[in-house]
VEXDREN-2710 file (C-alpha; in Angstrom, 1 decimal):
% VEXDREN-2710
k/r/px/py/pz
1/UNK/0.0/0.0/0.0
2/UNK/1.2/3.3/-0.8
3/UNK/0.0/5.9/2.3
4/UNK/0.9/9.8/2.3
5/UNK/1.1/10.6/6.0
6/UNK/0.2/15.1/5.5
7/UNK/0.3/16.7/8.9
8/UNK/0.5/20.3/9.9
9/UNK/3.4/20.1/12.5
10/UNK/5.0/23.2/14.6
11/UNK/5.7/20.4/17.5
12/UNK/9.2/20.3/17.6
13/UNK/11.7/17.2/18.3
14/UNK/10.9/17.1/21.7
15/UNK/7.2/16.5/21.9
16/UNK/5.0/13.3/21.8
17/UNK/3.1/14.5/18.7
18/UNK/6.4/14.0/16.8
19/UNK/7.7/11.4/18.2
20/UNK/4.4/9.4/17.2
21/UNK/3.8/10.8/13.9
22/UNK/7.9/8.8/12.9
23/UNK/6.7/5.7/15.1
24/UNK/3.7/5.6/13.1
25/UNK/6.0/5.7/9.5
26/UNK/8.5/3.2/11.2
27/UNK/5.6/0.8/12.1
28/UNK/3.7/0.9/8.6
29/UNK/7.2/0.6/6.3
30/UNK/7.8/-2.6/9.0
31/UNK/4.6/-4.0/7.7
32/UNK/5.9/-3.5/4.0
33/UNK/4.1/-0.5/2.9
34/UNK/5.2/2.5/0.7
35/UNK/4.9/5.8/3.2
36/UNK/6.1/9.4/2.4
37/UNK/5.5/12.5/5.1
38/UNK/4.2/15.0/4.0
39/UNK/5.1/17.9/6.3
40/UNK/3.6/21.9/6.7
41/UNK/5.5/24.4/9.0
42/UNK/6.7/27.3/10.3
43/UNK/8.2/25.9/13.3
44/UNK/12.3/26.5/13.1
45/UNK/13.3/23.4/15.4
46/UNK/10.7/21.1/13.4
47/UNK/12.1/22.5/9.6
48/UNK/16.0/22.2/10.8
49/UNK/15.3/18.9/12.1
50/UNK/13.2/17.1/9.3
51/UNK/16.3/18.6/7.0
52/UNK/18.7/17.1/9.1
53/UNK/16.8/13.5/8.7
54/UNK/15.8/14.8/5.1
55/UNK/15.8/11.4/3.3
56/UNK/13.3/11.2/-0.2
57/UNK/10.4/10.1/1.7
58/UNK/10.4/13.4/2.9
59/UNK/8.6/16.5/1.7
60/UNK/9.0/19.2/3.5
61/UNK/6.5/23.1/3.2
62/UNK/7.9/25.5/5.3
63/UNK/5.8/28.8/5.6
64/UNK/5.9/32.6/7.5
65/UNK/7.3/34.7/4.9
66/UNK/4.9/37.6/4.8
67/UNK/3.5/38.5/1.5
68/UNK/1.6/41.5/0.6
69/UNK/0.7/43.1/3.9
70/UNK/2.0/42.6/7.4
71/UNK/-0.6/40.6/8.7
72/UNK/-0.6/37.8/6.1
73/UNK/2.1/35.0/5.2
74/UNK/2.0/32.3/2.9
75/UNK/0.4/29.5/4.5
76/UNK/-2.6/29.0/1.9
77/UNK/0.1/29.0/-0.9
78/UNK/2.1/26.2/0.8
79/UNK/-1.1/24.2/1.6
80/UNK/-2.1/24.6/-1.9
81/UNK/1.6/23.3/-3.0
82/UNK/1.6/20.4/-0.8
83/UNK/-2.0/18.5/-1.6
84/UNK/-0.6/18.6/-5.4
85/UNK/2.5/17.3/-4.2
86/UNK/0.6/14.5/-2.6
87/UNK/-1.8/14.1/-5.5
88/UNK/0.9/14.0/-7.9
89/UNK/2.6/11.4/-5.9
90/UNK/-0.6/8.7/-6.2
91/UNK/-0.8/7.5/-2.8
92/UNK/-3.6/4.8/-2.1
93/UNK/-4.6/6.4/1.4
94/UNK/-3.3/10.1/3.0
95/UNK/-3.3/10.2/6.5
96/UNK/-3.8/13.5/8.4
97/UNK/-4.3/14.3/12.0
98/UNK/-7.5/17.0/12.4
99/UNK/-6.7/20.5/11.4
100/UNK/-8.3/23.8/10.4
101/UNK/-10.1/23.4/7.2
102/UNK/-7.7/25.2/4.5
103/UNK/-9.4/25.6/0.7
104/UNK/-6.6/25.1/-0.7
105/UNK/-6.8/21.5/-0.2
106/UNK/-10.2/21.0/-1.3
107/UNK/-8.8/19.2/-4.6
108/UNK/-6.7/16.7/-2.1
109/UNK/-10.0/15.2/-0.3
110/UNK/-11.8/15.2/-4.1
111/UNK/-8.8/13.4/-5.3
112/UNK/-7.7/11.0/-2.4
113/UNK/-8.8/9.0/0.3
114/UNK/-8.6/10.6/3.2
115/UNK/-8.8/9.3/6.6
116/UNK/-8.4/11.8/9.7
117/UNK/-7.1/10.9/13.0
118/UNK/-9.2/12.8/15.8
119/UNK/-7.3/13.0/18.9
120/UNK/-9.7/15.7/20.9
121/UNK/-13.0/17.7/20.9
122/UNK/-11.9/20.4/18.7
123/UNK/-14.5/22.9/19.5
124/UNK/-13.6/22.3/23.5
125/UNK/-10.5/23.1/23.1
126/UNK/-10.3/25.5/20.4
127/UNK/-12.6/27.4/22.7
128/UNK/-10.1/27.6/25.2
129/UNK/-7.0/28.4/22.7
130/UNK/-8.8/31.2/20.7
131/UNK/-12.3/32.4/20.3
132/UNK/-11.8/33.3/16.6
133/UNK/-10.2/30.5/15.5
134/UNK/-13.0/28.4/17.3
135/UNK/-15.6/29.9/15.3
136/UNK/-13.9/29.6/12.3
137/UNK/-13.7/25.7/12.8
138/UNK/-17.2/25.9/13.9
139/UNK/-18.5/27.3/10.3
140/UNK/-16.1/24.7/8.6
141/UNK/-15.4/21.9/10.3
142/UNK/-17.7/20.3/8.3
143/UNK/-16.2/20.8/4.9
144/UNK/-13.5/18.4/5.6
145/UNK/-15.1/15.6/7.7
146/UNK/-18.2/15.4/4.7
147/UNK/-15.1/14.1/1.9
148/UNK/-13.3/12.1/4.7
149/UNK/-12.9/8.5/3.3
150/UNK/-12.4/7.4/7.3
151/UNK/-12.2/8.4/10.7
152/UNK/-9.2/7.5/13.6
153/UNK/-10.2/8.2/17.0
154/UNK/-7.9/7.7/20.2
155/UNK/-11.0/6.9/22.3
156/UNK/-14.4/5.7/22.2
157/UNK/-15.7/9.0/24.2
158/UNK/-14.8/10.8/20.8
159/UNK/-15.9/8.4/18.6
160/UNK/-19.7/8.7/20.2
161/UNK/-20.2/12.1/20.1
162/UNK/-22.6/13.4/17.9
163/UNK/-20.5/16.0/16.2
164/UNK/-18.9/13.0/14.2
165/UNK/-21.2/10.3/14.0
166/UNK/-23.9/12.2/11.9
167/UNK/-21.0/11.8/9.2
168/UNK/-21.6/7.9/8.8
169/UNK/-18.0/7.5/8.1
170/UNK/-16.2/4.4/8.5
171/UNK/-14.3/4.6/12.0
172/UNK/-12.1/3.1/14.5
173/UNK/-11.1/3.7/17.6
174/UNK/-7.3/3.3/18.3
175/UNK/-5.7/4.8/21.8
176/UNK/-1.9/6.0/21.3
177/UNK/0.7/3.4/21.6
178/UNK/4.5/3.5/22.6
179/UNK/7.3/1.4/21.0
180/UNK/8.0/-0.5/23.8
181/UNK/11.0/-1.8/22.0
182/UNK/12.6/1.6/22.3
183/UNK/12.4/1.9/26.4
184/UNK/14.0/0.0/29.1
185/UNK/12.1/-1.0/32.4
186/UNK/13.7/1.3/35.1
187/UNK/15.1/-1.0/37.9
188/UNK/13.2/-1.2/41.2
189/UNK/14.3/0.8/43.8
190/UNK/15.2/0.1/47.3
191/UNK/13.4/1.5/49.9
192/UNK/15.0/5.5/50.8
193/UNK/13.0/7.7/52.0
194/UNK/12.6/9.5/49.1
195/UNK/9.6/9.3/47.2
196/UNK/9.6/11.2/43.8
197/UNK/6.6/11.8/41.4
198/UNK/7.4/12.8/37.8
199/UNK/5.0/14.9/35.2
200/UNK/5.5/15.7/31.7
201/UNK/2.8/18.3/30.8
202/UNK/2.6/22.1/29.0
203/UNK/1.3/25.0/31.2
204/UNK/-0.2/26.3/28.3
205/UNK/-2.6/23.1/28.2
206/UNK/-5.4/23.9/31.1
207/UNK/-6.4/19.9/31.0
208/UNK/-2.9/18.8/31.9
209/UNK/-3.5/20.1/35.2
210/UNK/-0.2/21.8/36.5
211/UNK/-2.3/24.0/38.8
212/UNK/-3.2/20.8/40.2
213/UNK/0.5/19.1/40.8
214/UNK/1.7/22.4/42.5
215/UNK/-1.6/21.6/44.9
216/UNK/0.1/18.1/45.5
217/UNK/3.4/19.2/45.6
218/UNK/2.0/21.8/48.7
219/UNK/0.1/19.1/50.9
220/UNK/3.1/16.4/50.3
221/UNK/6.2/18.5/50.6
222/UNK/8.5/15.3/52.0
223/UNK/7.9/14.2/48.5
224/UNK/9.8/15.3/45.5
225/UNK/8.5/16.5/42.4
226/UNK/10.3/16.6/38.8
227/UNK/8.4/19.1/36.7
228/UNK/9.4/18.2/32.2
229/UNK/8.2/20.7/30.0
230/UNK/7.3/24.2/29.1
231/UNK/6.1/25.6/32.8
232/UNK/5.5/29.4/33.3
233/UNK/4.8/30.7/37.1
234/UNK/7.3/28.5/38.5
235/UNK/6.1/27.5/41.8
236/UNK/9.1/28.2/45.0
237/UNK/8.4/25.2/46.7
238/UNK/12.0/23.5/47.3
239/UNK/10.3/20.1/46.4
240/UNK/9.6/21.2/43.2
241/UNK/12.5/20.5/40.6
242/UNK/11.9/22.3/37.1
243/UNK/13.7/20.8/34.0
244/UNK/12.7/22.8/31.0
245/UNK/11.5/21.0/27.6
246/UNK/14.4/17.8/27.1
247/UNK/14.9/15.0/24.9
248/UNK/13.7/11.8/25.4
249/UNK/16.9/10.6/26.1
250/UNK/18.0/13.4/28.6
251/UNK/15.2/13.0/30.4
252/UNK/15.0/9.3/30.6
253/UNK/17.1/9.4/33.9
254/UNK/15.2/11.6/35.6
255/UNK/11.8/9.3/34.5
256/UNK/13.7/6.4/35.9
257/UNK/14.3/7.4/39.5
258/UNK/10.9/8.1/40.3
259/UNK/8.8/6.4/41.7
260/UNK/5.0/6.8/39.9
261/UNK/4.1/9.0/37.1
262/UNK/1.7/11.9/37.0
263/UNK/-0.8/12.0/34.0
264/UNK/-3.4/14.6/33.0
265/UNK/-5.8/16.2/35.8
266/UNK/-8.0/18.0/34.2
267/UNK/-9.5/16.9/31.2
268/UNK/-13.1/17.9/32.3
269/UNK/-11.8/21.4/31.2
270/UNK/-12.4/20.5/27.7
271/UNK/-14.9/18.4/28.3
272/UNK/-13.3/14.8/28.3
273/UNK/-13.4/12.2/30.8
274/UNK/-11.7/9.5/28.9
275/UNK/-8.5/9.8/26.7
276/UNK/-5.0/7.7/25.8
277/UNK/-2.5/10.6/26.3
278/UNK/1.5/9.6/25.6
279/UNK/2.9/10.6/28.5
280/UNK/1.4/8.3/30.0
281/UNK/1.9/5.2/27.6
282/UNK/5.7/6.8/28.5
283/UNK/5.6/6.1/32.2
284/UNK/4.4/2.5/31.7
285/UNK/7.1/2.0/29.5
286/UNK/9.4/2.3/31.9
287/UNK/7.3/0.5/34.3
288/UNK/6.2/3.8/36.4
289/UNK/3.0/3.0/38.2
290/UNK/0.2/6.0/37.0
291/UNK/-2.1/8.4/38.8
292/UNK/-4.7/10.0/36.2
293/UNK/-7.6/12.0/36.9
294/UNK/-9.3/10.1/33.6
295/UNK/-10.4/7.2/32.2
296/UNK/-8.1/5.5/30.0
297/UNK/-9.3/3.9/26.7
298/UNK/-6.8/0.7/26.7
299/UNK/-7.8/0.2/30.6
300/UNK/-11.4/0.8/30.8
301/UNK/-11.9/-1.9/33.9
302/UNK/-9.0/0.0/35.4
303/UNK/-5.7/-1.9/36.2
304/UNK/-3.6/-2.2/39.7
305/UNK/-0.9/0.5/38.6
306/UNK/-3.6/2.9/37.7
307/UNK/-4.8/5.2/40.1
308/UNK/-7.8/7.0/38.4
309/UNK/-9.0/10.3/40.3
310/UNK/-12.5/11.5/39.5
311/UNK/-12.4/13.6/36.5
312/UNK/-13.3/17.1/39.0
313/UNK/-11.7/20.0/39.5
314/UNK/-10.9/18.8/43.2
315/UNK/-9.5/15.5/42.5
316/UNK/-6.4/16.6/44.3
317/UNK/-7.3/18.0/47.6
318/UNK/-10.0/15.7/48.2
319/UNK/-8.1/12.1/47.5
320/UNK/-4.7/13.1/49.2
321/UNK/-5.2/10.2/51.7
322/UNK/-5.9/7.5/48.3
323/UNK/-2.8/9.2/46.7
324/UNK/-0.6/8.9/49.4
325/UNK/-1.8/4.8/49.9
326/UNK/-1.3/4.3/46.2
327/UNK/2.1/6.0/46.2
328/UNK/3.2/4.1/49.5
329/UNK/1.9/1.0/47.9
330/UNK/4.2/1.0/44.6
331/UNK/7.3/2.8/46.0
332/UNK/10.3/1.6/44.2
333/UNK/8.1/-0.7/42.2
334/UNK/7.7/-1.3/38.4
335/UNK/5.0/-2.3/36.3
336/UNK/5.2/-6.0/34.8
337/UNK/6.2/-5.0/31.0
338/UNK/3.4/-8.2/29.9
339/UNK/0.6/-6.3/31.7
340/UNK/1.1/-3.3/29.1
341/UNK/2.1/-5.4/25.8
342/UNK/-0.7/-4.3/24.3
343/UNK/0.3/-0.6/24.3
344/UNK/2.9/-1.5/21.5
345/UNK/3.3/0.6/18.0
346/UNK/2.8/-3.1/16.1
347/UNK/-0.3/-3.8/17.9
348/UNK/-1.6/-0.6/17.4
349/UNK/-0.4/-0.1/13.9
350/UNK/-1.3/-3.7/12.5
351/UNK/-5.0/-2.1/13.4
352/UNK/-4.5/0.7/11.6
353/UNK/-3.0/-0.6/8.2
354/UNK/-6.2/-3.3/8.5
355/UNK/-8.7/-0.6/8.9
356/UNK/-6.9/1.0/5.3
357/UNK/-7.1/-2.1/3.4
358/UNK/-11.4/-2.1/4.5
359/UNK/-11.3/1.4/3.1
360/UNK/-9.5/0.6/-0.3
END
């Protein structure tokens, strides 16, 4: 099969979108299909490091040079180059994660089958980002989904609402994996006296929850925090530790020394209550026990590493005592790596390549 993976990317190196997007490419080529990304940007670290890996299965649409007045670039002209790229290059399916509806790839969906991947209530969330972008989605949203050839969702929650189902398109649900191959089980740790929770999270992402760690953080200050990401109104608590946006494989040690791994708190601010976020396939991976304040698609009767919160804005302050049993319960130790197998990329992926073939 011959599948154009087009995404609109200004996540850098760093983040779990695009780390997935080349675990996705690695996973389908493994399974002996033709795949070429497709790639729209204006983000510097995302251009310099897709030219660095710049290989001929590789297209690349980089955008921001202003053009006629101040206030407009050239993003509709790159759009418009990149579905005739794809076009040109014949591809059996195109993949694409949800976007803003762009015009200028009208002639793409008329041309192509295209199958969206739907990872959140746009409207929820576009609501919090920007008002005017929300209503722009909200008067065209519906453009793209009608000439969808398919639909990806990363949990059933999505899948049911009625926003998408009065399309009638072909669907599947498929939460976000991990290549487990690619991450080593942290060892167990003896018993110190020094418990340490790790989150990775954005402050600019209200349903992460940071508000909601510092809260923690306050009420169990013998514990240690380590705060990865992008975190603005850094909190002066001494057991808070703050390291910045990192690789995967700078901040693998600090993972590895903790003891359980903080997921999303706050997904009822966009209106969620169940999800499949990375981070937290990433703490299982290396066999971090989990405390979410959601339910997760690939463990919907729960699981004995998973501590699942009610999805409420006081989660926090009014399950300290459960917290503080669950983290005293799996200090030091790891998750079996068999009780998560079904997390992997070629579990996942196999899926995905299958539901292709049905739409073909």
């Amino acid at each position: 099969m011959r599948i154009a993976y087009f995404v609109h990317l200004n996540m850098g190196p760093k983040s779990g979108v695009y780390k997935k997007i080349f675990t996705q490419i690695n996973s389908w080529r493994g399974l002996g299909n033709e795949v070429k990304l497709f790639v729209v940007t204006k983000d510097k670290d995302v251009y310099s490091a897709l030219i660095e890996a710049k290989k001929n299965n590789i297209e690349i649409f980089k955008y921001g040079r202003k053009i006629k007045y101040k206030y407009f670039d050239d993003r509709l002209l790159i759009f418009s180059e990149a579905a005739n790229k794809i076009i040109s290059w014949k591809p059996d399916i195109v993949y694409t994660r949800q976007d803003l509806y762009y015009p200028q790839i009208n002639n793409l969906y008329d041309k192509c089958r295209v199958v969206i991947e739907v990872n959140t209530i746009d409207d929820n969330e576009m609501w919090i980002e920007n008002k005017l972008k929300w209503l722009y989605n909200v008067l065209t949203r519906n453009l793209l989904f009608k000439k969808a050839a398919g639909l990806v969702f990363v949990s059933g929650e999505i899948a049911s609402l009625p926003s998408y189902v009065k399309f009638k398109k072909p669907s599947i649900v498929i939460g976000n994996s991990i290549d487990l191959s690619k991450y080593k089980v942290a060892p167990e740790k003896k018993f110190s006296n020094d418990i340490r929770l790790v989150f990775m999270g954005n402050n600019n992402c209200p349903w992460h929850g940071v508000d909601k760690i510092k809260l923690l953080a306050n009420k169990k200050q013998e514990w240690k925090f380590d705060l990865i990401g992008e975190f603005s109104n850094e909190s002066k608590l001494s057991n808070i530790y703050y390291h910045g946006k990192l690789l995967t494989e700078t901040y693998e040690s600090i993972v590895s020394r903790a003891d359980v791994g903080m997921g999303s708190m706050a997904m009822h601010r966009i209106g969620l209550n169940e999800g499949s976020p990375l981070k937290t396939r990433e703490y299982l991976a290396y066999g971090l026990p989990v405390i979410i304040g959601y339910r997760d698609t690939d463990f919907l009767n729960g699981a004995e590493f998973i501590l699942e919160l009610p999805n409420k804005e006081d989660n926090i302050e009014k399950n300290i005592n459960l917290i503080e049993e669950f983290v005293m319960k799996w200090e030091g130790k790891r998750v079996p790596r068999a009780e998560i197998s079904h997390l992997d990329v070629r579990y996942k992926e196999y899926k995905r390549i299958e539901f292709f073939k049905l739409l073909l």
